[in-house]
C-alpha positions in Angstrom: 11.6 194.4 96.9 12.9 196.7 99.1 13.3 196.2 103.5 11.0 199.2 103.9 8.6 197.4 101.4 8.6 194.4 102.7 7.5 195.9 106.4 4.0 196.2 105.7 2.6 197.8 108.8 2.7 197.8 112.2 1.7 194.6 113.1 4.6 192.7 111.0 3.1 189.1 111.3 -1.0 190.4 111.3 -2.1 187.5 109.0 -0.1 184.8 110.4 -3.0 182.0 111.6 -2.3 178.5 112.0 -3.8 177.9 108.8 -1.2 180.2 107.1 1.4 178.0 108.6 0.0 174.5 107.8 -0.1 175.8 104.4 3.0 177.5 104.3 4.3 174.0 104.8 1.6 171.7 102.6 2.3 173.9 99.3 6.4 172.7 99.5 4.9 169.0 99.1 5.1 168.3 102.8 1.8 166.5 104.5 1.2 168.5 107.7 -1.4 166.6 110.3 -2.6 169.7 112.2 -0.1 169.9 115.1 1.3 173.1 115.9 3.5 174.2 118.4 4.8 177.6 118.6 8.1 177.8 119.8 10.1 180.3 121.8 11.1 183.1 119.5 10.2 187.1 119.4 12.2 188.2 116.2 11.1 185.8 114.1 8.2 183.6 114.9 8.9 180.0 114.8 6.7 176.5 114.5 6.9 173.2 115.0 4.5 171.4 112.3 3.5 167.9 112.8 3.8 165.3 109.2 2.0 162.8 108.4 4.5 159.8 108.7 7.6 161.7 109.1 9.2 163.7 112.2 8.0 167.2 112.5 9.7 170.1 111.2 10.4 173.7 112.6 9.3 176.8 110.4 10.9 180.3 110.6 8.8 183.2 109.5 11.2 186.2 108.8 10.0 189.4 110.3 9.3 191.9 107.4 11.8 194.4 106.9 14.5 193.0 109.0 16.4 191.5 106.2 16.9 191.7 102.6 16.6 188.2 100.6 20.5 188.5 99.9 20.7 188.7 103.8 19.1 185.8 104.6 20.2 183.2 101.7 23.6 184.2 102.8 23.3 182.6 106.2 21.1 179.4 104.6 24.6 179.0 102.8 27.0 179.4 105.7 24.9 177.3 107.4 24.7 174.8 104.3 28.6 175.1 103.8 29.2 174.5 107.6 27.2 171.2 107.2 28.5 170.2 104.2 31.9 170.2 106.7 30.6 167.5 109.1 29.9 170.8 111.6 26.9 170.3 113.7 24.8 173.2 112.7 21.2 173.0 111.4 20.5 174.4 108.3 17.5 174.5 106.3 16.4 172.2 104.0 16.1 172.6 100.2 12.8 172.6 98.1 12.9 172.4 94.6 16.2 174.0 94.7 15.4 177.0 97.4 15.9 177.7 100.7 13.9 181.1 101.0 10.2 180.7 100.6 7.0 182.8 100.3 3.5 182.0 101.4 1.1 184.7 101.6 3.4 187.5 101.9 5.6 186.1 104.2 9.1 184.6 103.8 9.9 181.4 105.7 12.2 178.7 105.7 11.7 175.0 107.2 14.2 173.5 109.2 14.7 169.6 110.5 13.6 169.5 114.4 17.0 168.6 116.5 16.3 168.2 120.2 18.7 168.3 122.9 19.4 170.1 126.4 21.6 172.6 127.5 25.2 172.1 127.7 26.8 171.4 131.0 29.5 174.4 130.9 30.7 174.3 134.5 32.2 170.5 132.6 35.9 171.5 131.3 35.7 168.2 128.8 32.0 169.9 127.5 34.0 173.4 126.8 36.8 171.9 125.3 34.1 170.3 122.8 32.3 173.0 122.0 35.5 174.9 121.7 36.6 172.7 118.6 33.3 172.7 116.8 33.6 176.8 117.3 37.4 176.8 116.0 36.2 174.3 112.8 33.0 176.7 112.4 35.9 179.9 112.6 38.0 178.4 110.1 35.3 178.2 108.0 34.1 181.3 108.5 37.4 182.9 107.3 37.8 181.2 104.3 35.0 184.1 102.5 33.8 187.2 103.5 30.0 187.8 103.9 28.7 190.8 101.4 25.1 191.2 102.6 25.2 190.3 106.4 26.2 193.1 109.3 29.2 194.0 110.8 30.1 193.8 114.5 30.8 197.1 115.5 30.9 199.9 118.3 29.0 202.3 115.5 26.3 199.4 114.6 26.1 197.8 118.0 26.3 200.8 120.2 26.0 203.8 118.6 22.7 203.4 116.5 21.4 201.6 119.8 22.3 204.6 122.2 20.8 207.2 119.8 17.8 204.6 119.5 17.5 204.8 122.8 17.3 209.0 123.5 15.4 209.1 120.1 12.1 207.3 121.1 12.0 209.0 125.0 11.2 205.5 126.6 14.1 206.6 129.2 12.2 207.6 132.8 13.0 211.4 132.0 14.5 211.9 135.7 16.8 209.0 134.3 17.8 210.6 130.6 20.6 212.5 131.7 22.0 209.7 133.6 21.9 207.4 130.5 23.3 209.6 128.4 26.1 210.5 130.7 26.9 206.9 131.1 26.6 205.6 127.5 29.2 208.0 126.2 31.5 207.5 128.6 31.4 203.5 128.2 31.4 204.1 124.5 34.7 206.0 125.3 36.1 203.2 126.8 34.8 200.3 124.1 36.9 202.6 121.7 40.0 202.2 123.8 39.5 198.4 124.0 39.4 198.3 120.5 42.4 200.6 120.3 44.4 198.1 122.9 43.3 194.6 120.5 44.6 196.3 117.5 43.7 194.9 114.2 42.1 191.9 114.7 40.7 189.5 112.1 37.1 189.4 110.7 35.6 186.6 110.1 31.9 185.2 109.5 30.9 183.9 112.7 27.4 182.7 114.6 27.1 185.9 116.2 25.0 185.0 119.0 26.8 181.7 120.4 25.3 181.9 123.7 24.1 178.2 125.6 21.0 179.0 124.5 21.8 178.3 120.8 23.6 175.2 121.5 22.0 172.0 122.4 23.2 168.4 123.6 22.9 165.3 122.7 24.7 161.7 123.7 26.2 162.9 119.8 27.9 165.9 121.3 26.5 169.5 121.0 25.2 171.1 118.1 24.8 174.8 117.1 21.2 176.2 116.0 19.8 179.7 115.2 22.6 181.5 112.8 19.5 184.2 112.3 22.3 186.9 113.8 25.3 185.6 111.7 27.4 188.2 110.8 31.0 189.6 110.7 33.3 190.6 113.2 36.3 189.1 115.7 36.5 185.6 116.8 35.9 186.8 120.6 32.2 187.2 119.9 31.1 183.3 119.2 33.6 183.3 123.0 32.6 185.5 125.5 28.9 184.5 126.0 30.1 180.9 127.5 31.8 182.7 130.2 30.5 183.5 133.5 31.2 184.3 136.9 34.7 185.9 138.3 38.0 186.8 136.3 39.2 183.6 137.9 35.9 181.1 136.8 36.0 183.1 133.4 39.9 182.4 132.7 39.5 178.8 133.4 36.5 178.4 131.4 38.1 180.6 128.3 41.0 178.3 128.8 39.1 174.5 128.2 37.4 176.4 125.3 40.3 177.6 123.8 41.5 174.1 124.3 39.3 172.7 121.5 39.3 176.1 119.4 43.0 176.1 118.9 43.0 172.7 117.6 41.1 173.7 114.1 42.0 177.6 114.4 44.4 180.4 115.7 43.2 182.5 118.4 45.0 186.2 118.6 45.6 187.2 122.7 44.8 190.2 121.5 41.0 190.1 121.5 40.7 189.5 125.4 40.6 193.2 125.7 37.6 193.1 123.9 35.6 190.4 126.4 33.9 193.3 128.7 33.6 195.5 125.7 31.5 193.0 123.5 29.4 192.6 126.6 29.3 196.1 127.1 27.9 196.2 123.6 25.4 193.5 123.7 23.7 195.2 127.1 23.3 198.4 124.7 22.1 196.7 121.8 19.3 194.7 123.5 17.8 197.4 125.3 17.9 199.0 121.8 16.2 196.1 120.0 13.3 196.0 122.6 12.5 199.4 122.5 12.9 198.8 118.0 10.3 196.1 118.5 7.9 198.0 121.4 5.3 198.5 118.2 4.9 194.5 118.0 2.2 193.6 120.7 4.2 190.6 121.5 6.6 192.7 123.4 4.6 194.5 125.5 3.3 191.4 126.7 6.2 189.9 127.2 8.4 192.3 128.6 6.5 194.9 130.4 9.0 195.8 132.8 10.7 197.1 130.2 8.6 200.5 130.4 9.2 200.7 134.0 11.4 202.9 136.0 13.1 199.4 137.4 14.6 198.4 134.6 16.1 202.2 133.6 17.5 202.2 137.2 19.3 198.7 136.9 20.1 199.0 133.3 22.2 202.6 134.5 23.4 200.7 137.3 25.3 197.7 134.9 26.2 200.3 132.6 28.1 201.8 135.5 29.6 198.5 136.5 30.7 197.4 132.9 32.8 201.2 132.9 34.8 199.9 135.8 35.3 196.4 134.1 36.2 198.1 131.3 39.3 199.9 132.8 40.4 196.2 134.2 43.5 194.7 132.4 42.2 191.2 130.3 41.8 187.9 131.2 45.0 185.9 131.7 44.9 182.9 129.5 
């Protein structure tokens, strides 16, 4: 079955009831006990199911058309093979000898629950740890290629989501001109970066390695959601820790790479892509809201998104990022 097959309408999750997930669960031999908690996620919608005698579980329901099987069984293996290394990512679990399942038109998997809270990154020791469980996951990651998932790229990241962008007119229109103007001139310079790093190493990474999608325990952190996994330069699973001024940044970059460079090698070179990977991100977001405005759950819960507000800050950063663009890299 085909992506465009597999979208089905407009609504992509019409049909998904609670009962729909309690039985998504029951028919893989699990005993669900009626709880249900929906959990915070927009691309995917995600549960936690209560079991009779056993700890809950969390259930991911892909949304139609965003990946083909191929896609996603790739990442259930990376994840798999990641755990199979003693690196603490969760992966899901196996039913009669699958990963991938179907319930009523919809393809889920079901994942152990892990708790935790957010990692203390202003902590140098905390970076350093994280920064060896991303080097072991890197050197991993670059033993294989992926074949099905994306590639990080200036094309596939900002690109498609600039022309997404002008294509579907949600742009203020007194604003248009302005967006276009910027966007081609901080694709301009994202090209240059790119042209200053060189060639830099793919590998399969997390892809969205932000503190978000790392949790604590008194165990140490552990990684969750590798639903973006993809391929592209080690800076990417990097830069998202970072925050604050070049100064704050360096330091930070510095404890991480700490840890990282115990399990892998990290190429100097890819500092001069830090502003343009964040560059990119800012462009594909907007991009993958205004993708998703057709899901009601958007509208609801981003409605400033339609607003002349957001255009007029969203031109504003993109202005800023050009300047950091033009800035020499991080000193490490």
């Amino acid at each position: 079955m085909s992506a465009r097959e597999e979208a089905g309408g407009v609504v992509p999750y019409h049909g998904l009831d609670p009962g729909t997930v309690l039985d998504a669960v029951d028919v893989l031999g699990l005993w669900t006990d009626g709880r249900l908690l929906a959990l915070n996620s927009y691309e995917n919608r995600v549960y936690q199911v209560g079991l009779e005698e056993s700890d809950p579980v969390v259930v991911k329901f892909y949304r139609p058309g965003r990946w083909l099987d191929e896609a996603i069984l790739e990442e259930h293996a990376f994840a798999r093979e990641l755990v199979e290394r003693d690196i603490p990512v969760v992966a899901p679990l196996e039913f009669a000898g699958a990963t991938l399942h179907r319930h009523r038109g919809f393809r889920y998997a079901v994942y152990p629950r892990r708790g935790g809270r957010p990692p203390e990154l202003d902590d140098s020791h905390a970076l350093e740890w994280v920064g060896r469980f991303i080097g072991r996951m890197h050197a991993v990651g670059a033993v294989a290629p992926f074949r099905h998932r994306g590639s990080l790229s200036v094309e596939s990241l900002g690109v498609s989501a600039v022309d997404t962008i002008l294509a579907m007119g949600l742009i203020p229109g007194h604003l248009t001109e302005a967006y276009a103007t910027i966007t081609r001139d901080v694709l301009e310079r994202i090209r240059a970066a790119w042209q200053r790093a060189g060639r830099v190493e793919v590998l399969r990474l997390h892809g969205d390695c932000h503190p978000g999608n790392i949790l604590w325990t008194d165990a140490g952190p552990h990684f969750v959601d590798l639903d973006d996994a993809m391929s592209g330069p080690a800076m990417q699973d990097l830069w998202m820790l970072l925050s604050g001024g070049r100064q704050e940044m360096s330091g930070q970059l510095a404890d991480l790479l700490s840890g990282y460079e115990d399990f892998a090698d990290f190429d100097r070179r890819q500092l001069h892509l830090l502003e343009a990977l964040r560059t990119l991100r800012m462009l594909s977001y907007s991009a993958w809201l205004a993708r998703r405005w057709d899901d009601p759950a958007f509208p609801q819960a981003f409605p400033w998104f339609s607003g002349n507000r957001y255009w007029e800050e969203h031109v504003l950063a993109l202005r800023e990022q050009a300047a950091l663009l033009d800035e020499s890299p991080l000193v490490v």
